[in-house]
KEMI-128690 format. One record per residue (C-alpha): x, y, z. Coordinates in steps of 0.2 Angstrom, whole numbers, padded with zeros to 4 digits, always signed. Each point is the difference from the previous one (the first is absolute). Example, Ala and Ser with C-alpha at 12.3 -4.5 7.8 and 13.67 -1.06 7.14 Angstrom:
% residues 2
+0062-0022+0039;+0006+0017-0003;
% end
This chain:
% residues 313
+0431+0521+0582;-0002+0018-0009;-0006+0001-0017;-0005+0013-0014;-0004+0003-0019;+0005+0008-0012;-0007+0001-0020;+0006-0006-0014;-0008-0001-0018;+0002-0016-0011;+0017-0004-0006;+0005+0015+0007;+0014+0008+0013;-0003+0007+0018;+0011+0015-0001;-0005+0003+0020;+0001-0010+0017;-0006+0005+0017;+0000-0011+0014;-0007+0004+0018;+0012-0002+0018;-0003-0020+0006;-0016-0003+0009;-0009-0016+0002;-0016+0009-0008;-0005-0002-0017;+0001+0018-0010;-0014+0006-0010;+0002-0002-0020;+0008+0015-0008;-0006-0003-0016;-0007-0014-0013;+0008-0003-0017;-0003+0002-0017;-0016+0004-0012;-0018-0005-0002;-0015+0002-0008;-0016-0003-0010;+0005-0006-0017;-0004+0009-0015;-0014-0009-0012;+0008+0000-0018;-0006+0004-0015;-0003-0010-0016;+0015+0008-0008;+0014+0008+0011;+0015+0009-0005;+0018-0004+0000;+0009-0006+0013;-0016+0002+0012;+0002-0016+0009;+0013-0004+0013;+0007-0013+0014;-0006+0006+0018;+0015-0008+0006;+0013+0005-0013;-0006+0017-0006;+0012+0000-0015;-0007-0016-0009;-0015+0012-0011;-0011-0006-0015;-0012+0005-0011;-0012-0016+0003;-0004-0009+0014;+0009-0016+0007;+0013-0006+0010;+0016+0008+0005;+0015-0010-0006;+0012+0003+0013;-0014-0005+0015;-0013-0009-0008;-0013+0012+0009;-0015+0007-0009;+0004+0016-0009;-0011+0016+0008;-0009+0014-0011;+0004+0019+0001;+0004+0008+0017;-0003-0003+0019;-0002+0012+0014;+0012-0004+0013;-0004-0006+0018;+0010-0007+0014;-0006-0015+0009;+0003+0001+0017;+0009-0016+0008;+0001-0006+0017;+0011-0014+0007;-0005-0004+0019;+0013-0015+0008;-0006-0015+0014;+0005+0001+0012;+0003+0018+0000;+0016-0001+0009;+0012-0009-0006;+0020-0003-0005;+0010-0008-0009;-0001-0020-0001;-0016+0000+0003;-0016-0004-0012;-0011+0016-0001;-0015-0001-0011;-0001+0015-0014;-0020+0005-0002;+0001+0011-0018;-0017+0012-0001;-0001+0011-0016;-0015+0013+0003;-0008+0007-0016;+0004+0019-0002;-0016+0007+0001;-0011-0009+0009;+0015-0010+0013;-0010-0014-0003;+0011-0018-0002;+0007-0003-0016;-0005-0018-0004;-0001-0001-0018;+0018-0002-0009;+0006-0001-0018;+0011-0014-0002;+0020+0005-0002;+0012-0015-0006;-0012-0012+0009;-0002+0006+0016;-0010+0013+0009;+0011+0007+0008;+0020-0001+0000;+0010+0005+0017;+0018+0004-0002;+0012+0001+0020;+0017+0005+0000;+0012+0006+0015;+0009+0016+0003;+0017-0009-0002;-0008-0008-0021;+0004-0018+0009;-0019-0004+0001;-0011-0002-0012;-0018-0008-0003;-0012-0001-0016;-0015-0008+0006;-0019+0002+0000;-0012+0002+0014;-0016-0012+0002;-0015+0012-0004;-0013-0002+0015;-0020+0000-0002;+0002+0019+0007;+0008+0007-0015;+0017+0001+0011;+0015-0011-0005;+0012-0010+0014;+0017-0002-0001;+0011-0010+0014;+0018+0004+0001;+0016-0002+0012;+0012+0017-0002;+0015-0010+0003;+0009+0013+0009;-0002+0019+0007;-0002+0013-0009;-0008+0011-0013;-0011-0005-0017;-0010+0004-0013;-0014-0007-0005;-0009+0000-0018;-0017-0007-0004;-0003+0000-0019;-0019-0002-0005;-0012+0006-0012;-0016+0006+0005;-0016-0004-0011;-0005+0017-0009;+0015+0007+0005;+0018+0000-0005;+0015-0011+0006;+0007+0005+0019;+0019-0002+0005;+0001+0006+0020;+0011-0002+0010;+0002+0001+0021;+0014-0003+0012;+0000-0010+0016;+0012+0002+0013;+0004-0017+0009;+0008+0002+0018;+0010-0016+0007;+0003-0004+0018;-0003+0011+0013;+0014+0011+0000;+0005-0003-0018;+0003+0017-0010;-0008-0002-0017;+0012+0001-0012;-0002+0016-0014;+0015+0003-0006;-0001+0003-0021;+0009-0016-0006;+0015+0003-0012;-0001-0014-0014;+0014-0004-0010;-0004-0003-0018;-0004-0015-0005;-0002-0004-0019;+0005-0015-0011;-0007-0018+0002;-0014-0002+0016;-0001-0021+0003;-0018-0003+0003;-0009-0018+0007;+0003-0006-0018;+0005+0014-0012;+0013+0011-0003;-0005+0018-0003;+0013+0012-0009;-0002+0018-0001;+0005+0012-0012;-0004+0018-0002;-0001+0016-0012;+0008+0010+0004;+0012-0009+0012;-0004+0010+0014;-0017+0009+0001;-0004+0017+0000;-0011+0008+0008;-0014+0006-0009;+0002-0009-0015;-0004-0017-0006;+0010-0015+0004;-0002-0016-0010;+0003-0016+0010;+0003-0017-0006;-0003-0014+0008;+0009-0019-0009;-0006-0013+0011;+0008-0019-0002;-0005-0013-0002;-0014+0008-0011;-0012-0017+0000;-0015-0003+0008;-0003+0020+0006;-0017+0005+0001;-0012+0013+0004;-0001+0007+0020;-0017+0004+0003;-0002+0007-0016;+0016+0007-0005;+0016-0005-0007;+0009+0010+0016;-0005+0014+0016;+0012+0011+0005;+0003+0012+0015;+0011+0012+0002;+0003+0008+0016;+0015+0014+0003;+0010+0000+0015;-0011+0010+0010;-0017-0009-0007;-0006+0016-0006;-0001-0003-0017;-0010-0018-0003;-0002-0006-0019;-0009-0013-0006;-0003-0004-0015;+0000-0016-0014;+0010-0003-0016;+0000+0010-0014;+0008-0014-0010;-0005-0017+0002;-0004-0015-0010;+0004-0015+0011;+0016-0002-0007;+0016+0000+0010;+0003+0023-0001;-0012+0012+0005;+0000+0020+0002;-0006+0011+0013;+0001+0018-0003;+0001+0012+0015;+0002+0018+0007;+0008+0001+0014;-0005+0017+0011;+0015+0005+0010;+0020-0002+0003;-0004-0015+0012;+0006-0020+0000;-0015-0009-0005;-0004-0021+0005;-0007-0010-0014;-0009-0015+0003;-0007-0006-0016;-0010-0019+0000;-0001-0014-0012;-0007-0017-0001;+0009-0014-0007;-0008-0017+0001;-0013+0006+0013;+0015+0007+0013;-0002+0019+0002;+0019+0008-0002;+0001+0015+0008;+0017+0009-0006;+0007+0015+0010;+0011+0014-0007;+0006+0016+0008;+0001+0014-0014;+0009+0018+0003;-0009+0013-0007;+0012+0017-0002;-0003+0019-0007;+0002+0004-0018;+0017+0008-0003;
% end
C-alpha cells in the first residue's frame, strides 16, 4: 500500500495529481487543503455585503445569519488563509485488497502541528469522508468515529486493486472549511499487477434507478463547456416522503476520468420538492462521474451519471 496528498480548497477542483512508484511504505503528505484563520470581530455597523458562507463563498450579506443554501453561520470580513496539514496512517500498515484496514485520520494545526480536536459542525457531522476507485465503480460517503485523541477512524474493505482517492471534508474551529484529498494504492495477491490504466467511461445521462427513487438529469447547456457554468437538473419520482440527508436536500461529487478534478458541492435550488438545481464549473475537456444522494423515506439514493465535458468551439 502507497499513498499521497494532494490539496484542494473547499468546493473547489485539483487541476494536478502526482502519484509515487508502489511501495508498501506510507509517503509523507504533500500538502494540506484549503484556508484558516482567526475570525474577524465585527463591528456594530458593517458595510454591504461584508458577511459570507465559509463554505459557499458566493452566498454574501450585509447582516449576520444563516446561509440559505447550507444553513451554516454566515462569517464577517476576510480571513487569512492556512492549510491544515492531514495525515492518514492504515492498520495494519500492509495490506490488499479484501482485507479490512483501519484509516487513522490526524489533522495538525498549521502553526503549532499540535492535533486539531475542535471542529465546527458541517451538515451534522464532523467530518465527512468521500472513497472512489480509479476505474469511478467505487464509491463511499461516510463519516469517521472521532477518537478521545483528536484523530478520526475509519474502517474500510477496497473491494479490489488498485488506485484511489481519498477526500476528508472538515471544518476546523477558528479556521475555515478543509476539502483534501489523498490517494491509496491497494496491491492484490502476490503477483497481481495493480491496475492503472485511466478508465474510458461512456456517457451515461438520462434516468439513474436508485434503492427507491428515480433520478433524471437534465442540463444547460446540453453538453458542458468547460469553463463556464452548467446548470443541472435533477426530477426525482416518486417526489413523497424525501427529506433532508445530514442537512441537505442532496451532496454531490464529481470526479473526472482521471480523478483530478474532484467537486463537491450542494444545491443551489432546493425546496423539498420533487426538482432541484446544482450549478457547476467544470475545469477541463475531461468525462466527469457524478454521484449525487438523496433520502427518500429514510433510504439514502445514491444516483450516478457520467457527464462529458468538451472545449468551446
Amino acid at each position: 500500500m502507497t499513498s499521497s496528498s494532494l490539496k484542494l480548497t473547499r468546493r473547489g477542483m485539483l487541476l494536478a495529481m502526482g502519484l509515487a512508484p508502489l511501495g508498501a511504505q506510507q509517503l509523507p503528505s504533500e500538502g494540506g487543503a484549503a484556508p484558516a484563520a482567526t475570525p474577524a470581530t465585527p463591528p456594530a455597523v458593517t458595510g454591504p455585503l461584508d458577511w459570507y458562507c465559509p463554505m459557499d463563498r458566493d452566498v454574501r450579506s450585509d447582516k449576520p445569519g444563516k446561509c440559505p443554501r447550507c444553513g451554516m453561520t454566515l462569517a464577517f470580513g476576510v480571513q487569512e488563509e492556512k492549510e491544515y496539514p492531514v495525515d492518514i496512517t492504515y492498520t495494519p500498515p500492509v495490506f490488499k485488497a479484501g482485507e479490512k484496514v483501519q484509516m487513522r485520520i490526524h489533522v495538525a494545526d498549521p502553526v503549532t502541528s499540535k492535533t486539531i480536536n475542535h471542529y465546527e459542525l458541517v451538515h451534522e457531522k464532523l467530518i465527512h469522508l468521500f472513497l472512489v476507485s480509479q476505474d469511478l465503480q467505487y464509491f463511499v460517503h461516510d463519516h469517521p468515529v472521532p477518537q478521545p485523541d483528536g484523530t478520526f477512524i475509519y474502517n474500510e474493505t477496497f473491494p479490489k486493486p488498485g488506485m484511489y482517492r481519498i477526500l476528508a471534508d472538515f471544518y476546523p474551529s477558528g479556521g475555515t472549511p478543509q476539502l483534501v484529498p489523498k490517494t491509496v494504492l491497494v496491491p492484490g495477491a502476490p503477483g497481481q499487477e495493480v491496475p492503472l490504466a485511466l478508465p474510458k467511461p461512456k456517457p451515461e445521462l438520462g434516468v439513474s434507478h436508485c434503492e427507491n427513487l428515480d433520478v433524471e438529469l437534465t442540463m444547460d447547456p446540453p453538453t458542458p463547456i468547460v469553463g463556464l457554468k452548467t446548470l443541472l437538473f435533477f426530477k426525482l419520482s416518486p417526489a413523497d416522503g424525501l427529506e433532508q440527508y445530514i442537512g441537505a436536500w442532496a451532496h454531490m461529487l464529481a470526479a473526472s476520468d482521471d480523478l483530478i478534478d474532484l467537486i463537491h458541492d450542494h444545491p443551489f435550488i432546493a425546496d423539498g420538492g420533487p426538482q432541484m438545481q446544482f450549478n457547476i464549473i467544470f475545469p477541463r475537456a475531461h468525462t466527469y462521474k457524478i454521484w449525487v444522494q438523496f433520502q427518500r423515506k429514510g433510504v439514502v439514493n445514491t444516483a450516478s451519471f457520467t457527464v462529458p465535458v468538451s472545449e468551446l468551439k
